[in-house]
C-alpha positions in Angstrom: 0.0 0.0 0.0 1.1 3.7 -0.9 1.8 6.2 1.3 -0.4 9.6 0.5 2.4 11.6 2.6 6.0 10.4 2.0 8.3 9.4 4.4 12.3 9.8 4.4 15.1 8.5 6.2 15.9 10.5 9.3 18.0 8.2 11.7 18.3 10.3 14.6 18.2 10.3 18.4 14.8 11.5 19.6 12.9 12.0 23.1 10.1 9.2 23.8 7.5 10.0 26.9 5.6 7.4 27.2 3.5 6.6 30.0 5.1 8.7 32.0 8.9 7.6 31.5 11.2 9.4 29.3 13.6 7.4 27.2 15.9 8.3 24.3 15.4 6.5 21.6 16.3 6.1 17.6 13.9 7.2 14.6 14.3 5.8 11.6 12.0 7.8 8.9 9.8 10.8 9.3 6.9 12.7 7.3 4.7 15.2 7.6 2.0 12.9 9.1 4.3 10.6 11.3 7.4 9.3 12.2 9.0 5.3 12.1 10.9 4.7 15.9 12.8 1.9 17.5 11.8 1.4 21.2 13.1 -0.9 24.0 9.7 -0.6 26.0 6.7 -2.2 24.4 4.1 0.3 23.5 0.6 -0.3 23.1 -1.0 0.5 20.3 -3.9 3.7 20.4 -1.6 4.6 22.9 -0.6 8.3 23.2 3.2 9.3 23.4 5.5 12.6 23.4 8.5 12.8 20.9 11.2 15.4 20.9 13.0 15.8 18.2 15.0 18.3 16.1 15.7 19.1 12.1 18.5 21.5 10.5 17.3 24.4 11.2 14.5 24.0 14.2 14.5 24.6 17.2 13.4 21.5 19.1 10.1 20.2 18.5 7.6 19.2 20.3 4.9 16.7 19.1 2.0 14.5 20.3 1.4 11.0 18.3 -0.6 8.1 18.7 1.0 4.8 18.2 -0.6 3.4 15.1 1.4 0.3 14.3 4.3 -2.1 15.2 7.2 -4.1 13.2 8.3 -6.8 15.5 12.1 -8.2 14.9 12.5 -12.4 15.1 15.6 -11.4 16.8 15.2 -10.5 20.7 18.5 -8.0 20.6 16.7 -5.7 17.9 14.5 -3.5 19.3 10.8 -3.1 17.9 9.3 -0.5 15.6 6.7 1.8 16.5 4.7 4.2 13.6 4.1 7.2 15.7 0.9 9.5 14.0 1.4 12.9 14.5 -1.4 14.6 16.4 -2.0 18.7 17.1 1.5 19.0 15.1 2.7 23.1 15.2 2.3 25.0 11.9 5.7 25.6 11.8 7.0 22.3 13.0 5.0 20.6 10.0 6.3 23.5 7.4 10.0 22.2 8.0 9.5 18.9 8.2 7.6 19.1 5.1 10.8 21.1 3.5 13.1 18.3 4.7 11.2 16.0 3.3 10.8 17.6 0.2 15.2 18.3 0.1 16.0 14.9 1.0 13.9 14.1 -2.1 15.3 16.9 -4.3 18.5 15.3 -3.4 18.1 12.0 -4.3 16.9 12.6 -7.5 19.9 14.6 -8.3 22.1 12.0 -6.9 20.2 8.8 -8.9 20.7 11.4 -12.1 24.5 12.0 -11.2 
């Protein structure tokens, strides 16, 4: 199935509060409508969580999400994936990471035609 908001690599530390217990954790891709995290903590889906994060050129952002979905690993020492959805997301938070996203694919356009 297609994404109607596209996603990009963004392997970065990020801030997780979840159920009350703040963790830093890895992302893995991001979009305007979400973001792809690793997590040592099992999370429940329809669960509510915080994420902190930062792109070139923000400040640090702030943004609610609801955990939508999960990509378990067969092995036990990889950590599981968690699709965060953005919720109440800041005009200007979404306006840069839309521009990231939309550079990271300027870029690899250029670099495919290189």
């Amino acid at each position: 199935k297609r994404r109607r908001v596209p996603r990009r690599e963004y392997n970065s530390k990020i801030g997780l509060l979840y159920q009350g217990i703040y963790e830093v954790t890895q992302s893995h891709e991001i979009g305007e409508r979400g973001m792809l995290i690793s997590s040592s903590r099992t999370l429940k889906l329809e669960d509510l969580a915080v994420l902190t994060f930062t792109i070139s050129g923000m400040d640090q952002a702030v943004v609610h999400g609801v955990v939508r979905y999960e990509l378990k690993n067969e092995d036990p020492n990889i950590s599981t994936k968690y699709g965060i959805e953005f919720i109440d997301v800041d005009f200007e938070v979404k306006r840069q990471i839309r521009f990231y996203v939309a550079s990271t694919q300027r870029a690899d356009k250029l670099s495919k035609v290189s």
